[in-house]
C-alpha positions in Angstrom: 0.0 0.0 0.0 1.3 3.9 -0.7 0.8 6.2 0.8 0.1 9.3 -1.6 0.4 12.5 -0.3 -2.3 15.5 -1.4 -1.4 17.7 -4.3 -3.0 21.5 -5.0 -4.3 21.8 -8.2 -5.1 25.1 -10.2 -8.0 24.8 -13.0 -8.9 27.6 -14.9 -12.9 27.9 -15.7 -14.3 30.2 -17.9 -16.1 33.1 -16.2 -19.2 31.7 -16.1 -18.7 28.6 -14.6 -17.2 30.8 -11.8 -19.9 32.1 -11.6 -22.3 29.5 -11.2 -19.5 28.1 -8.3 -19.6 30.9 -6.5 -23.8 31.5 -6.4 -23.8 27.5 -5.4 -21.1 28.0 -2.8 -23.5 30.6 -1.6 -26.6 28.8 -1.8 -25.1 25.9 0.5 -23.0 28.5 3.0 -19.3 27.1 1.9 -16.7 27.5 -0.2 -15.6 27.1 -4.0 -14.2 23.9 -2.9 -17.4 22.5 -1.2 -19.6 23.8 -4.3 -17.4 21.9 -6.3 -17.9 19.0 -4.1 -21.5 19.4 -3.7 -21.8 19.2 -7.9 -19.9 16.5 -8.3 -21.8 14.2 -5.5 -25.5 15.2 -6.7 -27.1 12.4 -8.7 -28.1 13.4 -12.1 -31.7 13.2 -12.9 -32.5 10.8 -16.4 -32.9 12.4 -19.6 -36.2 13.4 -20.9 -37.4 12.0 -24.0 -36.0 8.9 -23.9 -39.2 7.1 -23.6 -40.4 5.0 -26.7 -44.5 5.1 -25.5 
């Protein structure tokens, strides 16, 4: 087993994806890095349209 020590990491985002980090990190009271956290966890809800009825 290794153990792998933690790394910083800079990604640059288009302005508006900023944007929509900083009004979620808002909306749930943490930072860019719990926003970020927060999208990535949340299920996805199923595409519309895909039924064949």
């Amino acid at each position: 087993m290794t153990d792998e020590t933690s790394t910083a990491r800079t990604i640059e985002v288009d302005a508006d994806v900023y944007d929509v980090l900083q009004r979620t990190a808002a909306s749930r009271d943490t930072d860019i890095n719990g926003a970020l956290r927060y999208l990535i966890e949340v299920p996805t809800p199923p595409a519309t349209g895909d039924d064949e009825d």
